[in-house]
C-alpha positions in Angstrom: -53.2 24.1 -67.5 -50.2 26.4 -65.7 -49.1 25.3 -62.7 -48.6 27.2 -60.0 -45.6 28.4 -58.9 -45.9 28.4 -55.4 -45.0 25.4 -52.8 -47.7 24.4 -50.2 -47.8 26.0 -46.9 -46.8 22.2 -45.5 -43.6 22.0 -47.8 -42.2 25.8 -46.9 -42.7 24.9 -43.1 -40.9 21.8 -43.0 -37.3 23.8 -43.3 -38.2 26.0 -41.0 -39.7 23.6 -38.3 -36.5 21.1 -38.9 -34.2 24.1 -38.1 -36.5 25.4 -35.0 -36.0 21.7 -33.3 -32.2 21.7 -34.0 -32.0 24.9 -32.1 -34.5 24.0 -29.4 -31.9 21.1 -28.8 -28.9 23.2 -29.1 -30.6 25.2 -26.5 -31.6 22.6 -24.1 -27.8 21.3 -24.3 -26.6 24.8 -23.9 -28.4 24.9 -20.8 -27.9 21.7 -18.9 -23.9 22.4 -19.2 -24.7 25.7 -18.4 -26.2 24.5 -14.6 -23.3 21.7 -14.5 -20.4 24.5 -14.5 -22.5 26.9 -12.2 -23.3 23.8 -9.6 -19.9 25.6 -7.7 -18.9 23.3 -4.2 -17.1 20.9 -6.2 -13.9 19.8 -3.6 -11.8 18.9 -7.6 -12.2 17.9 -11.2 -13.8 14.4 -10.1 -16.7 15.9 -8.7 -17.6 17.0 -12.7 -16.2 14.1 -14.3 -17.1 11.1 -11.8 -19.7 9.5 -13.7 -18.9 6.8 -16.9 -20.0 7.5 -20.3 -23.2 6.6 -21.8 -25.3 7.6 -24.3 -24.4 10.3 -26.8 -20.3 10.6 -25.0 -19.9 6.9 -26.1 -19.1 8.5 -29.5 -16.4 10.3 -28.1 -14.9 6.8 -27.0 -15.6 5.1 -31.1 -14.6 8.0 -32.6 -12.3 7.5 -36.1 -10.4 10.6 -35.2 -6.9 10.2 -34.2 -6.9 14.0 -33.1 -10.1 13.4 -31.6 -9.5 9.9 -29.7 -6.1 11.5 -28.0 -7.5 14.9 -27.3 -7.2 15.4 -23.8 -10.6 16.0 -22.4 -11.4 12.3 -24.0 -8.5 10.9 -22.6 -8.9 11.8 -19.0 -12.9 10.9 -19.2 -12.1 7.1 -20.8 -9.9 6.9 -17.6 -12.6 7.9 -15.6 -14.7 5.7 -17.0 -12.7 2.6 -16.6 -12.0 3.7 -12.9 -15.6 3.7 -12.3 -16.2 0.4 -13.7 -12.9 -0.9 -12.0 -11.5 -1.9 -15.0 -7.8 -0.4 -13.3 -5.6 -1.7 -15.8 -7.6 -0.2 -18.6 -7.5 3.1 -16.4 -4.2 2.9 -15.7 -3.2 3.0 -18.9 -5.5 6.1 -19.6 -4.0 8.0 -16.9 -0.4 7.2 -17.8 -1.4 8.0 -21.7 -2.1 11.4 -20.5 0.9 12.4 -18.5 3.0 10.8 -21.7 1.2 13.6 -23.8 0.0 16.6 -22.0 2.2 16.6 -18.7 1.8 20.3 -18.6 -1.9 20.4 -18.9 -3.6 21.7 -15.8 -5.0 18.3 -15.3 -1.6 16.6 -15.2 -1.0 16.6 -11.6 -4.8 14.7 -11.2 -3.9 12.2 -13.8 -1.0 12.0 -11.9 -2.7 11.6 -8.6 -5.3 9.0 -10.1 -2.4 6.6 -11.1 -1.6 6.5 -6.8 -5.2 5.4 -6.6 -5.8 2.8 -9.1 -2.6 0.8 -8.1 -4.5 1.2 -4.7 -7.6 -0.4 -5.9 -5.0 -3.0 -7.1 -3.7 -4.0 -4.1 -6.9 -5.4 -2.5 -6.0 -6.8 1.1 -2.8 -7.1 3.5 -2.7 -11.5 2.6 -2.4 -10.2 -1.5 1.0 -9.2 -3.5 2.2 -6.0 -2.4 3.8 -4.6 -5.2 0.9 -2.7 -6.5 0.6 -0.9 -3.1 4.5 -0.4 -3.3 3.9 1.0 -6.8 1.0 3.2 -5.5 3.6 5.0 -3.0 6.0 5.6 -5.6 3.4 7.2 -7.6 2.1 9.8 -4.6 6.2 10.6 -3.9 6.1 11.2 -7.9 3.3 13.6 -7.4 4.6 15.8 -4.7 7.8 16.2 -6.9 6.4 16.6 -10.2 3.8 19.1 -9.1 4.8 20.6 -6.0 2.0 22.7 -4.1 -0.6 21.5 -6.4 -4.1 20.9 -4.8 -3.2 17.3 -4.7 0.0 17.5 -3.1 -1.3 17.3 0.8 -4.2 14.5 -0.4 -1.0 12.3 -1.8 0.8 12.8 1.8 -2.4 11.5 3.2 -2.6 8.8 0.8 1.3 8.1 1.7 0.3 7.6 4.8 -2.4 5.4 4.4 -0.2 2.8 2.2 2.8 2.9 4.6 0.4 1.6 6.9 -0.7 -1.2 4.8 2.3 -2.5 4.1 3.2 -2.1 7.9 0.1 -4.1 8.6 0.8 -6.5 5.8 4.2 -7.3 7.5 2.6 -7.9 10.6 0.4 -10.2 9.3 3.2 -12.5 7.5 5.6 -12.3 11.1 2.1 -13.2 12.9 1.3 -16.5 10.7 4.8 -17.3 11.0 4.7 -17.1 15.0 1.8 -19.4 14.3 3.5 -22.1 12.3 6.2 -22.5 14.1 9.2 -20.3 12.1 10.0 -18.0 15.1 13.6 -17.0 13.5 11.4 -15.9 10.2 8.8 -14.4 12.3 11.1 -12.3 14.3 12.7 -11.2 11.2 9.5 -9.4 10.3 9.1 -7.9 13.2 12.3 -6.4 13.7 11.6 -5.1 10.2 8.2 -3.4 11.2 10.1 -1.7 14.2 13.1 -0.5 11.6 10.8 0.9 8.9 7.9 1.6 10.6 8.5 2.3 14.3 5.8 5.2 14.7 3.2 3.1 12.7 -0.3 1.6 14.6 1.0 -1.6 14.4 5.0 -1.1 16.2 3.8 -1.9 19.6 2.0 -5.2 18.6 5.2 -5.9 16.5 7.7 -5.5 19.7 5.4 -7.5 21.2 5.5 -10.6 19.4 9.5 -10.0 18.7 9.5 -10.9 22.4 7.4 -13.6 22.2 9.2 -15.2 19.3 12.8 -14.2 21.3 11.0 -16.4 24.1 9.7 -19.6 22.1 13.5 -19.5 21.0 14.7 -20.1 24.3 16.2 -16.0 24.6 14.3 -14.8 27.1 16.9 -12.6 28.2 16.4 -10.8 24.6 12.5 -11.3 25.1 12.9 -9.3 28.8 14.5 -6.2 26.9 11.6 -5.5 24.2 9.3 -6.0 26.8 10.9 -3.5 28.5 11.0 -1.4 25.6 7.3 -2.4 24.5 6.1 -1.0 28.0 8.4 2.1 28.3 7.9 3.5 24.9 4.1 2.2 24.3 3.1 2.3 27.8 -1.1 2.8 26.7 -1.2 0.3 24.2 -3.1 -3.4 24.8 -0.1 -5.0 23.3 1.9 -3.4 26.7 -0.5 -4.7 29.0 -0.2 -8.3 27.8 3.9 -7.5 27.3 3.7 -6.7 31.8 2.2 -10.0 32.5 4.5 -11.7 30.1 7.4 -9.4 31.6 6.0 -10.9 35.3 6.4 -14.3 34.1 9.8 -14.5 32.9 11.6 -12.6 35.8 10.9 -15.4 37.8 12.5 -17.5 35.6 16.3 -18.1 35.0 18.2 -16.6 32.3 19.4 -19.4 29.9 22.3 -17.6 29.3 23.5 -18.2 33.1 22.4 -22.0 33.4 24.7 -22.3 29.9 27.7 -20.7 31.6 26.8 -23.2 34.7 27.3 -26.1 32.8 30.1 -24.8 29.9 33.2 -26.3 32.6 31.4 -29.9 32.9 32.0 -31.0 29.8 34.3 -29.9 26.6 31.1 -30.2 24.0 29.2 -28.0 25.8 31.9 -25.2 26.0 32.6 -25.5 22.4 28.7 -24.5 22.0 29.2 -21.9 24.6 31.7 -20.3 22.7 30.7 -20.5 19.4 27.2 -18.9 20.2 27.6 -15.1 19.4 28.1 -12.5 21.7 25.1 -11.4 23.4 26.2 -8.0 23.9 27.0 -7.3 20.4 23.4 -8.9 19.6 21.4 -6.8 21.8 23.2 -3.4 21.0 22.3 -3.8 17.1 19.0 -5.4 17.7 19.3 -7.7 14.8 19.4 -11.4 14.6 22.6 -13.3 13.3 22.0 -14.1 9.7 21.3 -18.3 9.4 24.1 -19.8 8.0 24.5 -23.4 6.9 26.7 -25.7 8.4 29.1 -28.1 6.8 27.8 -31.5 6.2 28.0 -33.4 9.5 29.4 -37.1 9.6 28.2 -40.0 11.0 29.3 -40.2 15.0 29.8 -36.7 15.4 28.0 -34.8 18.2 26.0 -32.0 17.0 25.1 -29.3 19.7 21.9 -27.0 18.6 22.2 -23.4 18.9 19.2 -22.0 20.8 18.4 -20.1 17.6 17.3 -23.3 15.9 20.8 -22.5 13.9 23.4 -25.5 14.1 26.9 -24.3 15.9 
């Protein structure tokens, strides 16, 4: 018996069929990234890329491929995708991996500008490490160098802003628990460094403010009387220069220290050696610095000891 030549109307569909899903799919895909790049409104690249991996991208991340695995596109969405998931290190190293390789791709100055943010992330709260906020600034100076008028050149001076802040805050917050343990001469070191650095910062006027205070626990009231002065004069509608007028009230109806030492310096030789031995106060109030703490020699038994009213010995 001859059989036929022909194949069953089952077997010559089955080609066809298989081929008319694979383009129904390649349509469908076509599509959706068709209505992604036609969304339009999108403020920058992070509006399209925001969202981590899953699914079918994963084997983008697992791919065998060198070319593919450092292709740019892939690089830039594994950082993404870390930065979503907070993983910053991992992102971090994404970010700098593409600047190392494609620094003149028209995503550089965004990978550039992502590196500002992570160490941001990094830095957590004012009572943490600052260094990665320290790191975050350099990285928003390196962008307004490296790609000058660039879209992301005015959001990293706004970012600039925002960290110089911090660590203005952050400084305030170590002078602050200082003044509260005691360590006036270390608190009023910070200060004067929040006022030097960061004089037109949200925090300056509550800085002068405890400078003074920490002048006055030390006994310097005359030193305490001039930042108020300067607290109320050039922050005159802050809350720290309300509370620096009734402090200001309080002292002038005190003594200066300075006047009740010169009183006593021709009573007794001691206290004239301490007189002059203090530094000037003149020279102290024009540089607006504190002496530096310097130790003493060792003191022997029987000898007087006079204490400076810095809490340095004279």
């Amino acid at each position: 018996m001859q059989r036929s030549s022909c194949s069953s109307p089952t077997q010559s569909r089955t080609p066809a069929l298989a081929f008319a899903r694979r383009a129904r799919t390649g349509f469908l895909l076509a599509g959706a990234a068709l209505l992604i790049s036609c969304s339009g409104g999108t403020k920058d690249i992070r509006d399209l890329i925001k969202h981590p991996i899953s699914g079918t991208d994963e084997q983008i991340f697992i791919e065998d491929s060198t070319e593919r695995y450092y292709h740019p596109n892939v690089i830039m969405k594994r950082g993404e995708s870390f930065f979503e998931k907070e993983e910053y290190a991992e992102a971090l190293t994404e970010f700098n991996r593409f600047l190392e390789f494609y620094k003149s791709h028209p995503l550089a100055p965004y990978a550039a500008f992502r590196i500002g943010e992570v160490h941001m992330k990094m830095a957590k709260t004012i009572d943490r490490d600052p260094e990665p906020m320290q790191k975050a600034i350099l990285a928003f100076e390196r962008v307004r160098k490296e790609f000058p008028g660039s879209r992301y050149d005015a959001l990293a001076l706004e970012k600039l802003e925002e960290c110089h802040n911090w660590l203005a805050e952050m400084h305030l917050f170590v002078g602050r628990f200082y003044y509260r343990r005691g360590s006036y001469l270390a608190a009023a070191h910070r200060f004067e460094q929040i006022l030097k650095l960061y004089p037109d910062r949200p925090v300056a006027p509550d800085a002068l403010y405890f400078l003074a205070m920490s002048y006055h626990e030390m006994g310097a009231d005359d030193w305490a009387r001039e930042r108020l002065n300067l607290l109320v004069e050039n922050y005159p509608h802050s809350s720290a220069a309300d509370q620096g007028k009734s402090l200001l009230a309080k002292l002038k109806d005190t003594s200066s220290p300075s006047s009740s030492a010169q009183t006593s310096s021709g009573s007794t030789g001691s206290s004239e050696h301490a007189a002059s031995s203090s530094p000037s106060m003149s020279n102290l109030l024009s540089t607006s610095r504190l002496p530096s703490l310097s130790i003493a020699p060792p003191v022997s038994v029987g000898q007087t000891v006079t204490a400076c009213r810095l809490g340095a010995w004279c």
